[in-house]
N, C-alpha and C positions, 0 to 999 in steps of 0.2 A: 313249677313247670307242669305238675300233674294237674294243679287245676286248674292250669291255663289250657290242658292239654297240647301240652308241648311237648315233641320226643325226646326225651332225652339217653344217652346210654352214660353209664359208669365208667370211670377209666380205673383201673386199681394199680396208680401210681400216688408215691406220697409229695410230690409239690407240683407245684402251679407253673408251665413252661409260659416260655414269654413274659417272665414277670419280676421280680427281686429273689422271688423265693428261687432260684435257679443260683445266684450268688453261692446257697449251702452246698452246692455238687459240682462248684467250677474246678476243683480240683479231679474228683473223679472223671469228669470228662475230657479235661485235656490230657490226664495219663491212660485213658482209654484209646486215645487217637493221635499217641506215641508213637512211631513207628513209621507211621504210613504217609507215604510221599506222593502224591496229587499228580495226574500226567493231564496234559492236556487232550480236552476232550474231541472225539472225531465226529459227532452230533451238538450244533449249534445250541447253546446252555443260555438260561437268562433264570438269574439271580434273587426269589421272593428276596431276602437278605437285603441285597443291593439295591433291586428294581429296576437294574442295566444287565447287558451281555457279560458274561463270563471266561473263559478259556478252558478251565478245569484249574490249572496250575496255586487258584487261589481256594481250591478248600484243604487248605491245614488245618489244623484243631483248631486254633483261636475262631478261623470261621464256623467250623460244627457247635462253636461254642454260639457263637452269636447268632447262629440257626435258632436255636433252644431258647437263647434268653431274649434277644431282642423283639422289636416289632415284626410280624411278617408283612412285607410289602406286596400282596398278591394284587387288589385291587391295582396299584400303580404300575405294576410290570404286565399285568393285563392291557393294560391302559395303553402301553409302550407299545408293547406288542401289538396291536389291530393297529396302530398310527403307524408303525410299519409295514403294516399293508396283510398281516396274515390273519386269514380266515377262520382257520380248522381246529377243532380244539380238541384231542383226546385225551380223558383222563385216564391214565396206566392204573386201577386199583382193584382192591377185591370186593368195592362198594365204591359207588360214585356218593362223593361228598365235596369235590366241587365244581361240579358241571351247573351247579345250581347260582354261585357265587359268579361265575364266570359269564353264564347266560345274562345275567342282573348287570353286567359291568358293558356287555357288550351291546345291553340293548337301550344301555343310556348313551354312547358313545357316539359321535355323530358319523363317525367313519368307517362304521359297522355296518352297511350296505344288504351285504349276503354271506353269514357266517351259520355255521355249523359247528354243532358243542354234542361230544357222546361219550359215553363211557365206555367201560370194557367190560366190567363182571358187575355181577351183583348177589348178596348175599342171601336173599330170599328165589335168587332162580336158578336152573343146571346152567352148569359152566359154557357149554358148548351155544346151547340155548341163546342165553344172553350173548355173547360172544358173535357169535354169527349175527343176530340180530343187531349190531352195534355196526360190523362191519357192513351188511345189507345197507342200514343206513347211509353211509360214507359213499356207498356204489351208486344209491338213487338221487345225491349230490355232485353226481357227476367225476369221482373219484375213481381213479384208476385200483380197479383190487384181481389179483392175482389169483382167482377162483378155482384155478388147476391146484394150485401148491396149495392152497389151505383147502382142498376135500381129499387131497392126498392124505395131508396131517392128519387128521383124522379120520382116516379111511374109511370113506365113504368114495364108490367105484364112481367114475367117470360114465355119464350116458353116452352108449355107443355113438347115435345121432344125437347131436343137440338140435333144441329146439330151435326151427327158424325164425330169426327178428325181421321187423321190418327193413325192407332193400333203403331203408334213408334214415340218418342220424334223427334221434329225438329230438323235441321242438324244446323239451321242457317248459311249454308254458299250459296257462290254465285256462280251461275254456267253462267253466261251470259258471251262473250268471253272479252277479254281484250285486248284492241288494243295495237301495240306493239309500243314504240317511232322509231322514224324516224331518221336517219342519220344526222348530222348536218355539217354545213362546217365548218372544222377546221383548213384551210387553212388561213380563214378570221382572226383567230384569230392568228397564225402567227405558225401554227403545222402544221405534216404533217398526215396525214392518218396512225394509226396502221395498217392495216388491217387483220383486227382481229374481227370476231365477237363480242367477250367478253371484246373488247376496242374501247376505239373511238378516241385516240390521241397521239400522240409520241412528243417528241419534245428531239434531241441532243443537250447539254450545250454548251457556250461557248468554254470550255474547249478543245470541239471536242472527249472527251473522255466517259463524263458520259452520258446515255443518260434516259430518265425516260420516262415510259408507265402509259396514264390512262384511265379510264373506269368508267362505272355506271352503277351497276348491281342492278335488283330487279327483284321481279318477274312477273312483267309488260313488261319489256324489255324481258326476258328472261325467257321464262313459263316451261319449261323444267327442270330446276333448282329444280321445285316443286316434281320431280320425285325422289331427291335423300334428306332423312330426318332422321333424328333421335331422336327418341321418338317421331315423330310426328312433328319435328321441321325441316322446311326445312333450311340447310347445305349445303355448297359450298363443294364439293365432294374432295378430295384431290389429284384426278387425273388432277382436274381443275387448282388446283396448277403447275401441270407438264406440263401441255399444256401451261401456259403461260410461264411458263419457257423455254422452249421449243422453243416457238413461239419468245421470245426475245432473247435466244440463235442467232437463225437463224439471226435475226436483227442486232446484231452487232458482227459477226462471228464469235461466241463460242458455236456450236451447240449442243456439247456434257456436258452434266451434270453429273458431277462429284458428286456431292451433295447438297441437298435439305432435308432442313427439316423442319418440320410441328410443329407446335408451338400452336397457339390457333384456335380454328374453327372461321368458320365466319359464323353467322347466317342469314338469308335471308328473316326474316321477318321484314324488312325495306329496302328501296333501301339504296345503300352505293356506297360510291366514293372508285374505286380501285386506287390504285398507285403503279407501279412496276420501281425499281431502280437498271439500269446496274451500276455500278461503273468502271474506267477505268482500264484497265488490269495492271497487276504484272508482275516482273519480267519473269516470268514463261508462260505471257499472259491469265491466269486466271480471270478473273474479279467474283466480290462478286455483288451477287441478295440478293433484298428485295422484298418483296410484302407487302403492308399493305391495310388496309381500314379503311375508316373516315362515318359513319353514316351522314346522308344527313343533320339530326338537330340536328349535334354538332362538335365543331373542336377538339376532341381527334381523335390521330391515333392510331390503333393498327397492331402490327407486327404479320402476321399469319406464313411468313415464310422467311426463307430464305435459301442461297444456294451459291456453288460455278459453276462457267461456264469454261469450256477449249474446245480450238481448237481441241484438237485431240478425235478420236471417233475410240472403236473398231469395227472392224467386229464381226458378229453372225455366232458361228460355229457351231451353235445348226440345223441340218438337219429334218425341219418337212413335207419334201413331200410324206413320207410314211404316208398314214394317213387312217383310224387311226393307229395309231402305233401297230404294228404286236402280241405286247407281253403284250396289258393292255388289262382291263376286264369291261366290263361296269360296271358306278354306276349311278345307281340311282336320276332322279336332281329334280323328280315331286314335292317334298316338300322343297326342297331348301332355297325358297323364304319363305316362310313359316318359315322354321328354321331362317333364319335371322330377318326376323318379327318379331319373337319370342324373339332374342335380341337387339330386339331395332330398329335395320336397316329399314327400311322404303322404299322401291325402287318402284319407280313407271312403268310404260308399260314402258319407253325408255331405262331403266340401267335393265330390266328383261333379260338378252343380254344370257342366259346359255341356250343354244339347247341341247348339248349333252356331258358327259364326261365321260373319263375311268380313270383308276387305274391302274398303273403300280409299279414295285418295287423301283423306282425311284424316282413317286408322281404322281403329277394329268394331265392329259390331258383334253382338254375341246374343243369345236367348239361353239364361241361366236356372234352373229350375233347380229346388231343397227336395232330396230324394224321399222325404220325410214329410211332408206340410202342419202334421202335429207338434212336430221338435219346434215350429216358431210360437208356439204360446209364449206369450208372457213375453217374449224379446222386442224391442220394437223394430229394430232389423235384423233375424239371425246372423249368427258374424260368421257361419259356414256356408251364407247365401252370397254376403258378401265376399266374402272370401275368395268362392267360385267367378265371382263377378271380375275378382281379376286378375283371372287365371291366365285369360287372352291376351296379356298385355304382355306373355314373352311372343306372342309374335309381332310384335312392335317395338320390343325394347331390347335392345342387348346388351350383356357386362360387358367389360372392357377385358375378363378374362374367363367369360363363358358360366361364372359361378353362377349360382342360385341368385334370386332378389328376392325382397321381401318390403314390407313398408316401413319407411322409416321418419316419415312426417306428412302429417296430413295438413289440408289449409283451407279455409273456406268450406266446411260441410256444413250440409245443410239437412236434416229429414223432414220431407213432406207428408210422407204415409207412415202407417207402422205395419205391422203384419205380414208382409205380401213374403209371397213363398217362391210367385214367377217373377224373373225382371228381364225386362229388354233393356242391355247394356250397351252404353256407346262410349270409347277408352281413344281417347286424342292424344298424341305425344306433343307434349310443352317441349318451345323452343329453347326456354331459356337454363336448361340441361342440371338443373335443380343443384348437386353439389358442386359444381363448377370443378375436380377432376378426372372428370370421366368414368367415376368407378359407378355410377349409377344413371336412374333414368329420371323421368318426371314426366308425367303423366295427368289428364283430369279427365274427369268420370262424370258421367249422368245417367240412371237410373230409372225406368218406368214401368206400373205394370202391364199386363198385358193388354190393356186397353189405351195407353199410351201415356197415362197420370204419372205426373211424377212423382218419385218417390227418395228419391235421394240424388243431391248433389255434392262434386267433390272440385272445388276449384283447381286444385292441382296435389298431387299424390307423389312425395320423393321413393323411390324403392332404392334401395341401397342393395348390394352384395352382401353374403351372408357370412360373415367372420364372429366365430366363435368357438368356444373349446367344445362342443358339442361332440360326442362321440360319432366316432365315422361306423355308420350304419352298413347293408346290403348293398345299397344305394352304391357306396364307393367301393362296393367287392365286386357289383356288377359293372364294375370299366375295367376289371380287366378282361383283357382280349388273347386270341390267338391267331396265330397268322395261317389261313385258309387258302386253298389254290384252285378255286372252280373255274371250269372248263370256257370263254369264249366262242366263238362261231371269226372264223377268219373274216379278216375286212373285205368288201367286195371293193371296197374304192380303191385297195391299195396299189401302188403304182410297182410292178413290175422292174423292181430298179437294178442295175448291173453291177458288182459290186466284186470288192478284190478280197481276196485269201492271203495271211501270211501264214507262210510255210515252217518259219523257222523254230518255233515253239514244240508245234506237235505235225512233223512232216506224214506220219500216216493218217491222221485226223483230217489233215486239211485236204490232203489229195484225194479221200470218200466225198470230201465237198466241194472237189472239183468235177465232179459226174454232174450238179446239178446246175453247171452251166457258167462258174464264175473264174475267173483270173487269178492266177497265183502268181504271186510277190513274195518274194524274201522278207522283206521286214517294210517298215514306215520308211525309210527311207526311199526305196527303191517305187513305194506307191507316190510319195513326193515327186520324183522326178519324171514322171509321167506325164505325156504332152497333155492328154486328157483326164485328167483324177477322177476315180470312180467315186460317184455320190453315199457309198457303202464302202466300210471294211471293214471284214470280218477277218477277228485275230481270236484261235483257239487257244486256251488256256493252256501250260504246259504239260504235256504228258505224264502221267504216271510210272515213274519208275519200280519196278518189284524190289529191286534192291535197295531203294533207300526206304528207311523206317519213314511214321507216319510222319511222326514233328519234324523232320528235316526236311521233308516233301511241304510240308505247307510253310514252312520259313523259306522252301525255296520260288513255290511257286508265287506267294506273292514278294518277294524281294524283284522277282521278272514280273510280273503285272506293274507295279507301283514302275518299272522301268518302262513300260512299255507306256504308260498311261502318261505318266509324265514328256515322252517324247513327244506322243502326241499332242498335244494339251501345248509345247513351245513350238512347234513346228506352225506359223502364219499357213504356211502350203495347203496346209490340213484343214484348214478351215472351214471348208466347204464339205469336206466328209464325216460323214457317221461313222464313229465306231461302236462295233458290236463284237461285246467279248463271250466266246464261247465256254461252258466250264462243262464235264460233265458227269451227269447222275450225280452228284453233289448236292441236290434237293430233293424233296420226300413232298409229295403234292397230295398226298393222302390216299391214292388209287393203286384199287390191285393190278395195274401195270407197272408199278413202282420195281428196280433192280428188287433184290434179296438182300445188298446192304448200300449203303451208301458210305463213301468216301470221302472222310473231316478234308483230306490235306489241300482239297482245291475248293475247300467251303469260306477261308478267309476273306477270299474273292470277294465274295457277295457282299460281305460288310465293308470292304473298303470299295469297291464300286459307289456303293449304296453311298457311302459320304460324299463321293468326289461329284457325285451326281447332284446331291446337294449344295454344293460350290462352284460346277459348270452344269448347271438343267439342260437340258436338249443335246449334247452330245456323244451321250453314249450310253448303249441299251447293253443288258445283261441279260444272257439266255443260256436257260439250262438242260442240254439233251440229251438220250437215254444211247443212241449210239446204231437205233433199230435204221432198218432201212427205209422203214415208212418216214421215222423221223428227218432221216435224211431229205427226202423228199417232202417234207411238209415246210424244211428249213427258209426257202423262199417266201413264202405265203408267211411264216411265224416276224420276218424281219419286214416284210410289208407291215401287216397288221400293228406290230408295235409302232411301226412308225406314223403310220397314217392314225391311227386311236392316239398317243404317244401315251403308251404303255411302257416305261421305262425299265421293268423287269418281266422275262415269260420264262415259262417252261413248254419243253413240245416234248411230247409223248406219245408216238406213234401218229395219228392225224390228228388227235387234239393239241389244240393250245389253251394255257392254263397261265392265270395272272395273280398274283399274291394280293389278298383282301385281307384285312382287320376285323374281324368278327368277336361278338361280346361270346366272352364264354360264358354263360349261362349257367354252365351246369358246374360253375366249380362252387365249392363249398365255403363256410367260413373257414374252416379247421382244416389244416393240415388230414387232420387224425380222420374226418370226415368226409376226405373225399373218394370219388370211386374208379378205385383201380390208380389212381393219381399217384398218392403219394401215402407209404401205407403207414400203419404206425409206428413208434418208436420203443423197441424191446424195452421192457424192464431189467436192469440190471448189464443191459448193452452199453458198447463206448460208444460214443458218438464224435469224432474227428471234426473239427472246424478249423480249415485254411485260414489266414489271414485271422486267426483268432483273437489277439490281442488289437485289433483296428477297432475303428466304431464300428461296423458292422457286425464284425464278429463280437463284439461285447452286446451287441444288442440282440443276436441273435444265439447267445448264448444264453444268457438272461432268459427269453422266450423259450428255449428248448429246458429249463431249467421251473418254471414259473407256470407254462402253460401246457406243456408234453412230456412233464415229470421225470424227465433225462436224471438222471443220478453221478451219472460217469462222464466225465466230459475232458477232450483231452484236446488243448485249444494250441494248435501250432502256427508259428511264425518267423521269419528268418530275425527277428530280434528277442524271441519268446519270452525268458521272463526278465528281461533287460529291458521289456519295451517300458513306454510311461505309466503308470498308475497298473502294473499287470500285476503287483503283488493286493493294489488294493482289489482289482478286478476278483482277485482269485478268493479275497478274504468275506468278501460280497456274496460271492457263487456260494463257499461253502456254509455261508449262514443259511444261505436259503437250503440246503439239504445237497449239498451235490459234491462230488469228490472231484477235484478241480486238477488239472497237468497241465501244464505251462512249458513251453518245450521249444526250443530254437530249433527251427529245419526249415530248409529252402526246400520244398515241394517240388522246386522244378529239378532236381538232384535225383537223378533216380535212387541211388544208392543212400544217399540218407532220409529218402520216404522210406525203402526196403529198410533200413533199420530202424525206424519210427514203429513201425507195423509191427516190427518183429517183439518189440519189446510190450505190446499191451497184453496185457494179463489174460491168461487162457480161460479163467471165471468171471472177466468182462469182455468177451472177445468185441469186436469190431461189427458193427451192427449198423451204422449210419457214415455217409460222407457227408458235408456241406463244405465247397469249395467257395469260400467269398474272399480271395487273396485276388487282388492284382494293383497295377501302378497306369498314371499313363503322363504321355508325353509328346501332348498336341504339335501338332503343327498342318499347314495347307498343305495340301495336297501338292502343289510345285515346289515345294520347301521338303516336303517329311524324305529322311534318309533310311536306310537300311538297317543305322542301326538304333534308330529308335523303333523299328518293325521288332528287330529281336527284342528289345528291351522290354517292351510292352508283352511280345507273347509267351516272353520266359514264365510269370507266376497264370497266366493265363493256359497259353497252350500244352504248354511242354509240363506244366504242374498238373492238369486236366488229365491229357494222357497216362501221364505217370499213377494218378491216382487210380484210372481206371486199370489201368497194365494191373498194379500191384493187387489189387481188391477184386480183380473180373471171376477167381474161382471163391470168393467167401461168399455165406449168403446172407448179403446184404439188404435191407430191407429199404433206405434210403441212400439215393446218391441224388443231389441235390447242387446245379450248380448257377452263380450268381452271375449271369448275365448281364446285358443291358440293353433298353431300346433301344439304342444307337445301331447295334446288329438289324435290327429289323426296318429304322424309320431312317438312319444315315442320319452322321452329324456333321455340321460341318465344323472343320479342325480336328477330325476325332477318329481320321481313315483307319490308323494302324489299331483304336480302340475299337472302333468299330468289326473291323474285321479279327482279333483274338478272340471277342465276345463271339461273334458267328461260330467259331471252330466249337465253339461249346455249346453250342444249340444243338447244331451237328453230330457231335459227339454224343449227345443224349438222344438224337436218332440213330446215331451207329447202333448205340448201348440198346436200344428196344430191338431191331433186327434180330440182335444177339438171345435176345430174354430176359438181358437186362432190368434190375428198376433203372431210369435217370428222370429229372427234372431238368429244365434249363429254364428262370425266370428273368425274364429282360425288364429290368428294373429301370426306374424314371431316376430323378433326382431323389437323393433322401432328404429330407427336414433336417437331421443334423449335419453337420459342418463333419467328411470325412474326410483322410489323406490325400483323396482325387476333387474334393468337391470345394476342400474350407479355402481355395483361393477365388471364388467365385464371388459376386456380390450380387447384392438383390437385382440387382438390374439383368446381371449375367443371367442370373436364374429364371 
């Protein structure tokens, strides 16, 4: 070893472990480890020995024995470990010896992505020293580290001000330039030159017939590439596909493309080995293309496309040197890119190629320019030219459910030019609807430069929807939305209409809105039997009682809506009249006129309105008013305006009227952890409470709080807790992953056994976070739904909501987070009484702010997996 200069140290032991010589001390060792009985472990253990998970339970002697003598299985329990999905690798020693073995294992592993290996001491530095530098490490990986309590430990003083970070989470990425590989000779190896940017080597078979192209693309070779993504994923563009076909056409004289089509994408974040395969021509002189690629660390291929090649090419009879064309009308391209953003598409400054286009009765025109005119060397079409060329073809084409499109077979291409950097683009939608159902378009393309030469023809162009396991990107964090209340300007058209009051609900409400000119009724009946029915009736919501608590107020106020609604709704008499239900201060429009708090118990309302509106459109408005006198007075003009706009819900607010809009929120973050002022983060060493914990939701969302916000404690209730299905594997899962897992039967909507739920969590994990994702439901229409599926529905909803906040509103709580749903906001139909629980929890997270509250409410879509509310639905339901 020394003259290999190898390090070696001495060990001054007299036999060989892991070996036969260990046989002469099997006795001393298992009377060494006599005595001592093995508990099961509270940190997740996995076994060199074994090379599986452990309990603790299994190290008796015989195992210390087999520690010593047998093989150690680190490579394969490494191996296990990262195909499990875990990253981070710390070696506990007082010299790292095998952060080295381990790094070797991980970086041959194909499922070793983004891992991190460090040690803890080292025998040549000070303790603290190395120690700290180890954990710094782990902190610039994005690791949560508790930097109060280790410069307490070793007492070093706290900076009175800490220094200030920037106001926005790190990007973590790298902006330094990336040098590009260099050309190699591939002459020496016995090829000849593709030449071809996007390849580096050709070579024709013996045969003289077949010949194969290859290449090595990443985005180190090729930084450009990074400009075309989906979901945030950069993606080999599918025009790239047709450049090399293209390019290999010309190669072995079949320049024209018959057909090509696109098969699986190829993702771009690894470098990957291309391979493109002419086959020898057919009777007909046809020859069959393939294109595949092989990932750099591993030898699977996969087929992204393939195609046919022919000799013969038509001419383009498509004349674009009138331009722009005398008879289209300009549209619009400023948000374009935006809109494609918006589905996903991801284009960076090189494929932004759309200057200018019009609209004809024909289709689209465009003037598409490469921001770049150097990048087309060597391509004979850039495929970021093309690319842009048919960017315009979403204003002509639409999915069948609004996704992304992309190309999915081309037919009849033809190049006439190469080079060109400007095109004047003309994009016809084909009749004959290319996949025949529905989920795509078809399109065909002609191409010229600026002098009107043609330069490429595409006889017809399938675009498919974009289905794939592509990670979901910005793209789809930027749809979510919040709901916004900006101000209107009253109708000048509106008609002045006369309209009746019931009285019976809220008799001093209604008689302030009998000043401003209208008729008071008892109830729907008594406006029925009127010789003349007023074209308007307005019924206030029921009064607030002080003496009843909040949940029995809003279980009573809508048991009396859904009564009143439903009379109306069978009463034929009524037909001819509008109703307008009154609720008040009950909504929060974002304005410093807003009350000082707002009141859940008549917020129901608004969610089951919102459904039933959805099941009968045009008969009935929702308005929400603050009580002021101006409001009072604005009240006529707010039920014109809605009705003449048919603005189906307002707010009036002294003389403004205010109507609920969908607005992208912008500003939310990816991360929980990263947003501002939103949602803060998740203590170390805090419980964290999740309703409905043993459901899909709360198994996924424990996972998540365990996985990606480093929870520890986690205490998952449910009124079947650990009786429910798979909750002891749930909990056996949790605690692998690091987390101390409680499982616990309690109906949340119980006040008394939330209060002793609460009372029993540990005073050195106190209660740190809520997530309330518990509830049930139980459709029916709106002329069907009874009373007591109202309760049914808002018992784990409502009255569990409340209760959690009653019990938690003096702890300080860093999260209360509660699980919604769109239905509250957009109305579902069948889904009034769901609709309307989820509302009270929207509400309630505006009460909770008023207060100074944290709260959250997210009005959640459908999930992708099958939960207790969703798994009786089918794809079609969906």
């Amino acid at each position: 070893c020394e003259q290999r200069q190898i390090k070696t140290r001495r060990i001054d032991v007299d036999y060989a472990s892991h070996s036969p010589a260990i046989d002469t001390i099997t006795d001393h060792i298992t009377t060494a480890a006599t005595g001592i009985t093995p508990q099961a472990a509270t940190t997740a253990m996995y076994s060199t020995v074994t090379g599986q998970p452990i309990n603790g339970t299994e190290l008796h002697a015989r195992y210390w024995y087999d520690n010593i003598r047998n093989t150690v299985h680190f490579h394969p329990t490494i191996t296990h470990l990262t195909t499990q999905g875990h990253t981070t690798y710390i070696e506990t020693s007082p010299h790292p010896t095998l952060t080295t073995p381990i790094q070797h294992t991980l970086d041959t592993h194909p499922a070793a992505t983004t891992t991190t290996t460090v040690g803890t001491l080292h025998r040549d530095h000070p303790t603290w020293t190395q120690l700290l530098t180890n954990l710094a490490t782990l902190h610039t990986q994005g690791f949560t580290t508790d930097w109060t309590r280790i410069l307490d430990t070793i007492g070093v003083p706290r900076p009175a001000t800490p220094p200030a970070l920037p106001t926005y989470a790190f990007q973590r990425q790298r902006y330094w330039l990336r040098a590009q590989a260099g050309a190699a000779n591939v002459a020496a190896a016995g090829l000849k030159d593709a030449e071809h940017p996007l390849l580096g080597a050709c070579v024709t078979l013996a045969d003289e017939q077949t010949t194969v192209f290859t290449g090595r693309l990443s985005l180190d070779t090729h930084p450009w590439l990074a400009d075309h993504a989906i979901n945030n994923t950069p993606v080999l563009p599918g025009t790239a596909y047709l450049e090399l076909a293209i390019h290999a056409g010309d190669h072995t004289g079949t320049p024209h493309i018959h057909e090509l089509t696109l098969h699986t994408p190829l993702v771009l974040t690894t470098p990957v080995q291309l391979q493109i395969t002419v086959d020898p021509p057919d009777d007909n002189g046809h020859r069959a293309l393939t294109i595949h690629s092989c990932a750099t660390n591993t030898d699977a291929w996969t087929c992204h496309a393939t195609g046919t090649l022919t000799p013969a090419a038509v001419p383009d009879s498509r004349d674009l040197s009138a331009w722009p064309p005398p008879d289209a009308e300009p549209v619009p391209t400023d948000e374009l890119y935006q809109r494609l953003d918006d589905l996903g598409l991801n284009y960076g400054p090189l494929f932004q190629g759309v200057r200018t286009a019009w609209r004809a009765p024909e289709g689209i025109y465009a003037e598409i320019q490469l921001s770049d005119p150097d990048a087309a060397t060597g391509y004979t079409l850039h495929p970021a030219l093309l690319d842009a060329a048919l960017h315009p073809a979403v204003l002509v084409t639409e999915s069948r459910n609004g996704e992304a499109q992309l190309p999915f077979s081309w037919n009849g291409v033809t190049l006439h030019a190469a080079n060109a950097t400007t095109l004047r683009v003309a994009i016809t939608p084909r009749g004959d609807a290319g996949s025949g159902d529905g989920s795509g378009g078809r399109i065909s393309l002609s191409a010229a430069d600026t002098a009107g030469r043609p330069v490429i023809t595409v006889d017809a162009l399938t675009l498919r929807p974009v289905v794939s396991e592509l990670p979901a990107g910005m793209a789809q964090r930027r749809h979510l939305h919040a709901l916004t209340w900006p101000a209107i300007p009253p109708s000048a058209d509106a008609a002045d209409e006369p309209y009746a009051v019931l009285t019976a609900h809220d008799p001093e409400f209604a008689n302030a809105l009998l000043g401003t000119g209208a008729q008071a009724c008892d109830d729907l009946e008594q406006v029925a039997e009127l010789s003349t029915r007023p074209p308007v009736v307005v019924a206030p919501c029921p009064g607030v009682d002080g003496e009843e608590e909040v949940v029995a107020r809003a279980h009573s106020v809508t048991r009396q809506v859904l009564r009143l609604i439903q009379r109306y709704l069978a009463d034929d008499r009524l037909s001819g009249s509008h109703l307008v239900l009154l609720t008040t201060a009950c909504i929060d429009t974002g304005r410093d006129t807003e009350p000082e708090t707002v009141d859940p118990s008549q917020a129901p309302v608004w969610g089951l309105v919102r459904s039933v509106q959805t099941e009968h459109p045009g008969r009935i408005t929702l308005i929400d008013i603050d009580r002021q006198a101006a409001s009072l007075q604005t009240l006529p003009a707010a039920i014109g305006t809605a009705l003449s706009q048919d603005e189906p819900q307002l707010a009036v607010r002294g003389p403004s009227l205010h109507v609920p809009r969908l607005t992208r929120s912008a500003a939310l973050a990816v991360d929980a952890s990263e947003q501002d002022g939103t949602t803060a983060g998740f203590s170390p060493g805090g419980t964290v409470l999740v309703t409905g914990g043993t459901g899909t939701l709360g198994r996924l969302v424990a996972e998540h709080l365990v996985t990606t916000h480093g929870v520890t404690h986690l205490l998952l209730a449910s009124r079947t807790g650990p009786n429910a299905p798979q909750a002891q594997e749930l909990s056996r899962h949790l605690e692998e992953l690091g987390a101390h897992v409680t499982i616990t039967a309690c109906d949340t909507a119980d006040s008394d056994q939330l209060a002793a739920l609460l009372a029993d969590i540990p005073p050195e994990h106190p209660l740190t976070a809520v997530i309330h994702a518990a509830g049930v439901i139980d459709d029916a229409v709106t002329t069907s739904l009874t009373t007591q599926q109202i309760d049914k529905v808002f018992a784990p909803k409502v009255d569990a909501a409340w209760n959690l906040h009653h019990h938690t509103r003096h702890l300080p709580l860093n999260n209360f987070i509660l699980f919604s749903s769109a239905a509250s906001t957009l109305g579902s139909p069948g889904q009034a009484a769901y609709a309307a629980a989820n509302h009270f929890l929207d509400t309630l997270a505006t009460h909770r702010h008023t207060e100074g509250l944290p709260a959250q409410s997210i009005g959640w879509g459908y999930w992708q997996q099958d939960t207790g509310m969703t798994g009786h639905l089918t794809d079609t339901d969906r």
